[in-house]
N, CA and C atoms as an extended XYZ file, in Angstrom:
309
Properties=species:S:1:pos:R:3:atomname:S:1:resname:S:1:resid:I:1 pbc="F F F"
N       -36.265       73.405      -48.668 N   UNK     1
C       -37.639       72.963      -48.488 CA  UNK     1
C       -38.255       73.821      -47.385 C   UNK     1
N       -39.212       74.323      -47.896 N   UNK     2
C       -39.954       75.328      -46.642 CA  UNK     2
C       -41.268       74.468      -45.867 C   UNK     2
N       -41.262       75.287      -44.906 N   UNK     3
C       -41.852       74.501      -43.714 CA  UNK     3
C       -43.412       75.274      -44.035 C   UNK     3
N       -44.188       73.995      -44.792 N   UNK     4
C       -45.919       74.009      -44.469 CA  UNK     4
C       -46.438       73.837      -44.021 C   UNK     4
N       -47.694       73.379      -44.345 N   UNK     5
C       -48.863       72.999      -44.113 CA  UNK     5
C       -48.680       71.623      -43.261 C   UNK     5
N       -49.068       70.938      -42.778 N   UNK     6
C       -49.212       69.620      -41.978 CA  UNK     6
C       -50.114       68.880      -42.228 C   UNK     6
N       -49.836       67.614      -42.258 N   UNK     7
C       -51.273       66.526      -42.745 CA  UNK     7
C       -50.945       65.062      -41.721 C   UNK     7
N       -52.053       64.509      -41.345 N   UNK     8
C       -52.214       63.196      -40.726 CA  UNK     8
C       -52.032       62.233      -41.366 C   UNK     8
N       -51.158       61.533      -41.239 N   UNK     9
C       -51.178       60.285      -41.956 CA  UNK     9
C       -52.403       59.263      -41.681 C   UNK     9
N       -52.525       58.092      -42.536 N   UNK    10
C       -53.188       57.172      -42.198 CA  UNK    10
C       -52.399       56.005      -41.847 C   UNK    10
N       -53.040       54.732      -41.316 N   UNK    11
C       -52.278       53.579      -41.099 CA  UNK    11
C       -52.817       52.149      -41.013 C   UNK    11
N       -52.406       51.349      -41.725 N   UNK    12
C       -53.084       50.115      -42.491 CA  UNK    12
C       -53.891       49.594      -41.393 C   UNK    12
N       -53.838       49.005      -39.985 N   UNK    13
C       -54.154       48.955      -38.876 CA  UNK    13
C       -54.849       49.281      -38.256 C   UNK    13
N       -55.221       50.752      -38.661 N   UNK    14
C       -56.205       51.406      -38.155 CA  UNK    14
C       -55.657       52.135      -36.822 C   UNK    14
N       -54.380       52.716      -36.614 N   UNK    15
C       -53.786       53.104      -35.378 CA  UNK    15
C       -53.526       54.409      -36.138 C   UNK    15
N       -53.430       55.529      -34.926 N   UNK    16
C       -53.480       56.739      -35.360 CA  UNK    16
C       -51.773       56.677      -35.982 C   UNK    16
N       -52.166       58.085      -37.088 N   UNK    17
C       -51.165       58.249      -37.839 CA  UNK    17
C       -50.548       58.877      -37.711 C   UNK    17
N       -49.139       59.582      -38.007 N   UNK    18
C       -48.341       61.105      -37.758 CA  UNK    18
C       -48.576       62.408      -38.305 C   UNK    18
N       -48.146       62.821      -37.897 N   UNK    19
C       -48.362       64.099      -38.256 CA  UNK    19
C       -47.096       64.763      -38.882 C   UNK    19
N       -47.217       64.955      -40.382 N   UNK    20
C       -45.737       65.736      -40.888 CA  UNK    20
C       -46.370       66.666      -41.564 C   UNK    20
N       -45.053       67.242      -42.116 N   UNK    21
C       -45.008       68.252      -43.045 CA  UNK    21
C       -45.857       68.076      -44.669 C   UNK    21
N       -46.538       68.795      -45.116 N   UNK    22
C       -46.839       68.425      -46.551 CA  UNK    22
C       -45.844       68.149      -47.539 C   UNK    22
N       -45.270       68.875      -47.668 N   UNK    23
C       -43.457       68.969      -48.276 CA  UNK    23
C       -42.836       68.074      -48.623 C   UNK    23
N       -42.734       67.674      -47.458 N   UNK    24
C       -41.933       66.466      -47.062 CA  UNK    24
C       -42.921       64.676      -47.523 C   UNK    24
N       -43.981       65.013      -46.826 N   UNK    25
C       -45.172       64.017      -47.182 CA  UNK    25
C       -44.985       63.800      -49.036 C   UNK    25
N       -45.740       64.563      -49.625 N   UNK    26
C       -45.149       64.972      -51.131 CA  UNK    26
C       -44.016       64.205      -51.627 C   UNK    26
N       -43.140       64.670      -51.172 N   UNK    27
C       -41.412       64.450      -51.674 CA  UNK    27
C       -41.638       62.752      -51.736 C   UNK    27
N       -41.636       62.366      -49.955 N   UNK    28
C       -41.624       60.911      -49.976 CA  UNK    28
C       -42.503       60.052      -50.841 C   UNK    28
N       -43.867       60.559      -50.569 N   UNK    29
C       -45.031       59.188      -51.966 CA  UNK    29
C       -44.381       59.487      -53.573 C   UNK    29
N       -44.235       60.543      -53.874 N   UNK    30
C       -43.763       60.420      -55.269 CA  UNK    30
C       -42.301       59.406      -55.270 C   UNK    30
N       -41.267       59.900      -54.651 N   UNK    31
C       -40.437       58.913      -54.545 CA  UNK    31
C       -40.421       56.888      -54.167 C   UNK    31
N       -41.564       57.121      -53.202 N   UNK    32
C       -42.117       55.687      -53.183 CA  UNK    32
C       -42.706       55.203      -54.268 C   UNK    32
N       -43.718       56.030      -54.556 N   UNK    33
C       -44.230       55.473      -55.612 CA  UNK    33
C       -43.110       55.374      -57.229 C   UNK    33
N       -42.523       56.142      -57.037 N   UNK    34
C       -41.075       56.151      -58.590 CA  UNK    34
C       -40.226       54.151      -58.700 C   UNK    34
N       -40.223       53.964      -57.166 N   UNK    35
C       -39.069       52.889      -56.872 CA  UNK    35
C       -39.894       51.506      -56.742 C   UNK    35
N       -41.129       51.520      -56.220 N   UNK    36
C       -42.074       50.206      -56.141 CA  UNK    36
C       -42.443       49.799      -57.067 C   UNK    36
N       -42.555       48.566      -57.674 N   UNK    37
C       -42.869       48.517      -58.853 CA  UNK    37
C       -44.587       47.389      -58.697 C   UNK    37
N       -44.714       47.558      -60.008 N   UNK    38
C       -45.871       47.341      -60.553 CA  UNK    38
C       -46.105       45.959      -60.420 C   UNK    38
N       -45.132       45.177      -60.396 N   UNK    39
C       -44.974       43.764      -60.770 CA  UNK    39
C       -45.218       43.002      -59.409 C   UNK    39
N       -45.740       41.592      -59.235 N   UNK    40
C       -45.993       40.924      -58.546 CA  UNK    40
C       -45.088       40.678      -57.380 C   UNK    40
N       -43.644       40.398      -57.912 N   UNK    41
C       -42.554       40.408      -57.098 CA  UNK    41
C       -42.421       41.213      -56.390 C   UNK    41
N       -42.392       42.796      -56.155 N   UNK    42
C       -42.365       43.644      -55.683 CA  UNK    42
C       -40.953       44.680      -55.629 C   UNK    42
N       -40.844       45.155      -54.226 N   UNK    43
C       -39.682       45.087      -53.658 CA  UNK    43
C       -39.392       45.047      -52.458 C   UNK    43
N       -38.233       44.219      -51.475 N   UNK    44
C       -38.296       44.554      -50.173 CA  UNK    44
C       -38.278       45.744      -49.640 C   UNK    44
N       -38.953       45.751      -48.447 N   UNK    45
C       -39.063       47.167      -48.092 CA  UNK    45
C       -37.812       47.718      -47.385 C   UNK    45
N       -37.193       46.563      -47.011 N   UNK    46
C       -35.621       46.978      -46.052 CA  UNK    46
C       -34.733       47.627      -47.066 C   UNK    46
N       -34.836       47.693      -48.446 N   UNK    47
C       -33.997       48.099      -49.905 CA  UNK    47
C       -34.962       49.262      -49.962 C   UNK    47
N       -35.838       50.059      -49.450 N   UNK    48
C       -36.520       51.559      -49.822 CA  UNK    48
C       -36.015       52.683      -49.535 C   UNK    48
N       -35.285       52.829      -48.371 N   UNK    49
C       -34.690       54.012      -47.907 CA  UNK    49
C       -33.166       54.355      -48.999 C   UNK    49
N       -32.797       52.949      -49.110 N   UNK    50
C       -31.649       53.442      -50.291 CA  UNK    50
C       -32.196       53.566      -51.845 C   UNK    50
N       -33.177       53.416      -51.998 N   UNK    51
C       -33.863       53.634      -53.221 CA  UNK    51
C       -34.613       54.860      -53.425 C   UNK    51
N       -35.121       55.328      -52.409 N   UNK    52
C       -35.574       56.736      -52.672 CA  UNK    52
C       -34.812       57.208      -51.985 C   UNK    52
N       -33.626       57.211      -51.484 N   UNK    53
C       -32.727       58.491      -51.236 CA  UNK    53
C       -31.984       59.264      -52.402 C   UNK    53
N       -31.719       59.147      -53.585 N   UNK    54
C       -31.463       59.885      -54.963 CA  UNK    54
C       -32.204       60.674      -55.213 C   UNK    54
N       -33.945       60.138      -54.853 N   UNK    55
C       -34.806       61.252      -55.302 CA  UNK    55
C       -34.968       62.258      -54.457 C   UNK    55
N       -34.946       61.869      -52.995 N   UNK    56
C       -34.868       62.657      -51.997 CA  UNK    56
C       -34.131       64.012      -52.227 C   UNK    56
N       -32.871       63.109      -52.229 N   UNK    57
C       -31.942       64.095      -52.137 CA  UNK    57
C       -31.942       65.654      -53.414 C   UNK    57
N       -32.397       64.996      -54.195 N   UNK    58
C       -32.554       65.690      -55.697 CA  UNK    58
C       -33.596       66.516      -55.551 C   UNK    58
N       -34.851       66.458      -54.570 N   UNK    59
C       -36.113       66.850      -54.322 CA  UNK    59
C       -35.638       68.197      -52.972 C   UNK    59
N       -34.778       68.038      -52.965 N   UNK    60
C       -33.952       68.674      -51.844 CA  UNK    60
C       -34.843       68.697      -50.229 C   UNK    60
N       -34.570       67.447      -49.805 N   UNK    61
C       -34.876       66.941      -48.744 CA  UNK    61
C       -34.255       67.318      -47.719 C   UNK    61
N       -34.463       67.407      -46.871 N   UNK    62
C       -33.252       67.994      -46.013 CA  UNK    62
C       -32.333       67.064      -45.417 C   UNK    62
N       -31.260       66.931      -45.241 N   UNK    63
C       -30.205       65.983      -44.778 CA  UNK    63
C       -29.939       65.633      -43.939 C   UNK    63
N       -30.650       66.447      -42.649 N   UNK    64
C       -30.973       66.050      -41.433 CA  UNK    64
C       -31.701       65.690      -40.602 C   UNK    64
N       -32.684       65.336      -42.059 N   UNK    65
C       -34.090       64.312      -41.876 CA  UNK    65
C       -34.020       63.221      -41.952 C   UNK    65
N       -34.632       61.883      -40.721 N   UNK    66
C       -34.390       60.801      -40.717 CA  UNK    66
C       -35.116       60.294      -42.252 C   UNK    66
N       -34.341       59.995      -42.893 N   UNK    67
C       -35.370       58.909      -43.599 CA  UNK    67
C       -36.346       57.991      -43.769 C   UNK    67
N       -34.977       57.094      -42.728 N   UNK    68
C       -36.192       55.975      -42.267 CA  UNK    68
C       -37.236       55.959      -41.677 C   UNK    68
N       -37.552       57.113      -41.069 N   UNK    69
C       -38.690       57.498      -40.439 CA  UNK    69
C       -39.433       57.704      -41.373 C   UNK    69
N       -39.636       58.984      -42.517 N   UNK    70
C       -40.362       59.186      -43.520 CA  UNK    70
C       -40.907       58.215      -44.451 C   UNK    70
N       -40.031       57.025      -44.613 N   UNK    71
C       -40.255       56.183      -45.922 CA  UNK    71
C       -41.153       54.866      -44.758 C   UNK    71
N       -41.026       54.992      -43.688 N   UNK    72
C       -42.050       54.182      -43.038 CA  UNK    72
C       -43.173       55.034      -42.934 C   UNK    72
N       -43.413       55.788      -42.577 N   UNK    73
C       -44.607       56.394      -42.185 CA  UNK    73
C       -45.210       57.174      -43.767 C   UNK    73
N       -44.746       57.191      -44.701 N   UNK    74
C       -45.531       57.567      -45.888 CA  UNK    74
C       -45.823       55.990      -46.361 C   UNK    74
N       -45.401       54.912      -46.148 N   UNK    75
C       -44.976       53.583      -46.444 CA  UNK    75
C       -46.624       53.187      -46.004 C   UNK    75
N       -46.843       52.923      -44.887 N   UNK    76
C       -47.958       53.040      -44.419 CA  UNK    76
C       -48.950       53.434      -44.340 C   UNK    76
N       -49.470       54.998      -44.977 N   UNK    77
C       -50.498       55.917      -45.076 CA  UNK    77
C       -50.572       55.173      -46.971 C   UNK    77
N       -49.632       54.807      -47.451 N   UNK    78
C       -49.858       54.555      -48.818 CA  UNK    78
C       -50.721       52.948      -48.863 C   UNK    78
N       -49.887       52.549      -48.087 N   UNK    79
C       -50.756       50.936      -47.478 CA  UNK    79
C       -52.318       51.167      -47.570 C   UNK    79
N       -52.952       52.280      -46.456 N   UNK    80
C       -53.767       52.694      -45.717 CA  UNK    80
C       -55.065       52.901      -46.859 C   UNK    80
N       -54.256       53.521      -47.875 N   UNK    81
C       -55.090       54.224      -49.265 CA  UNK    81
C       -55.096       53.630      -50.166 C   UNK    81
N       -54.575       51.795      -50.006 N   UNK    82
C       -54.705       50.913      -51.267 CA  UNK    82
C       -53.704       51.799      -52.072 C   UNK    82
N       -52.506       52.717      -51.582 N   UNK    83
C       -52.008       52.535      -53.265 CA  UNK    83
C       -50.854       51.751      -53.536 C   UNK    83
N       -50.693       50.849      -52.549 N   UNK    84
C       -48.950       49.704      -52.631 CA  UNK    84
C       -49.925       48.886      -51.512 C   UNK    84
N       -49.070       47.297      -51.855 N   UNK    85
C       -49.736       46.504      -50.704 CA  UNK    85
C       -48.673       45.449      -50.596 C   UNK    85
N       -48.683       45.251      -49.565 N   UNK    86
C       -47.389       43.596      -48.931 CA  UNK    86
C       -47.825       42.474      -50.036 C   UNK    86
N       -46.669       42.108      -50.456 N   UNK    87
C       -46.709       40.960      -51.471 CA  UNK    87
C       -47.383       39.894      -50.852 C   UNK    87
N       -48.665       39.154      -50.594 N   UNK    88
C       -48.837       38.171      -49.612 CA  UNK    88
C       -47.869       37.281      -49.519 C   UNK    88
N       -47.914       36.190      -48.263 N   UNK    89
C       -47.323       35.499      -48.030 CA  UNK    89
C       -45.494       35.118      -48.127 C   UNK    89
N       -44.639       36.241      -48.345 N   UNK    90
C       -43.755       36.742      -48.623 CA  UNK    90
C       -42.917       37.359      -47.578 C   UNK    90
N       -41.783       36.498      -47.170 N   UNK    91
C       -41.131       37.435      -45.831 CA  UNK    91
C       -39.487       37.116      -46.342 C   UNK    91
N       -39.185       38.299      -45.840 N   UNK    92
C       -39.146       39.770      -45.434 CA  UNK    92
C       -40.534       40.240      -46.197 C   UNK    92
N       -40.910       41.476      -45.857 N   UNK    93
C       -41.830       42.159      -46.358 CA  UNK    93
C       -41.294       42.758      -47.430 C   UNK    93
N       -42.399       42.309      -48.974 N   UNK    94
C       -42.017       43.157      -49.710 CA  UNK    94
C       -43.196       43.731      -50.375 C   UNK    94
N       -43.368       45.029      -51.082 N   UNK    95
C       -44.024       45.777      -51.431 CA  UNK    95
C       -44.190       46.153      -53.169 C   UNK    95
N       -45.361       46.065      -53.251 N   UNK    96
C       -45.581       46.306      -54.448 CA  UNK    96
C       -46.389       47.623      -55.207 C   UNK    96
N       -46.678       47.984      -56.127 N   UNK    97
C       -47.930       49.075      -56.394 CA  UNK    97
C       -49.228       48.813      -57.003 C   UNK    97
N       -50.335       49.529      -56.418 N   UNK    98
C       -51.598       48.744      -56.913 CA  UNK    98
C       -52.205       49.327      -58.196 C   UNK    98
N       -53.426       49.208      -58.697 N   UNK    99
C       -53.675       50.030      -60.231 CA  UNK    99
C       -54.048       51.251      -59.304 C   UNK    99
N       -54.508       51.390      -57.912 N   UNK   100
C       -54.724       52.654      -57.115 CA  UNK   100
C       -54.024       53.411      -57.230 C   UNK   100
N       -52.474       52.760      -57.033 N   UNK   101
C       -51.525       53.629      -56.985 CA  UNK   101
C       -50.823       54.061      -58.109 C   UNK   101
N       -50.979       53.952      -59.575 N   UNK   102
C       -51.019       54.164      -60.521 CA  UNK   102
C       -51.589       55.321      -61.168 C   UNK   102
N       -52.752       55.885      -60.811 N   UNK   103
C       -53.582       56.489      -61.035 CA  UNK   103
C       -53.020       57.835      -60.461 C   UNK   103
């Protein structure tokens, strides 16, 4: 994976966002978006990092990239853009995809 361009994330909150790699940014929403599903139920979000790590890895991610860092902070900018949203009233937090994020 070669080292690009850089982009700001967003964040549901309204608190400034990070700053990563495009690459990498990329890699993670397609993979988020592959594993969240459509359905009401959702999925917990504590079960995401082992769910998009197959694609990761396959996307050739680098291996000495935190994950959990990435799949929170793309986790959030996706929040940010309506395209996945917290199942209401539902704890642990779990996550679902919107028709936004579909598109």
């Amino acid at each position: 994976m070669k080292t690009d361009e850089r982009i700001r994330t967003l964040h549901p909150a309204g608190k400034q966002g990070v700053n990563i790699e495009r690459s990498k940014y990329d890699l993670v929403r397609r993979a988020l978006l592959r594993v969240i599903p459509r359905s009401s139920a959702g999925v917990p979000f504590v079960e995401l990092r082992e769910l998009v790590r197959p694609h990761l890895e396959a996307g050739g991610f680098p291996p000495d990239s935190s994950i959990s860092w990435y799949v929170t902070a793309v986790k959030q900018d996706l929040e940010a853009r309506g395209e996945i949203a917290q199942v209401a009233g539902v704890r642990p937090q779990r996550l679902r995809r919107t028709r936004k994020g579909d598109q």
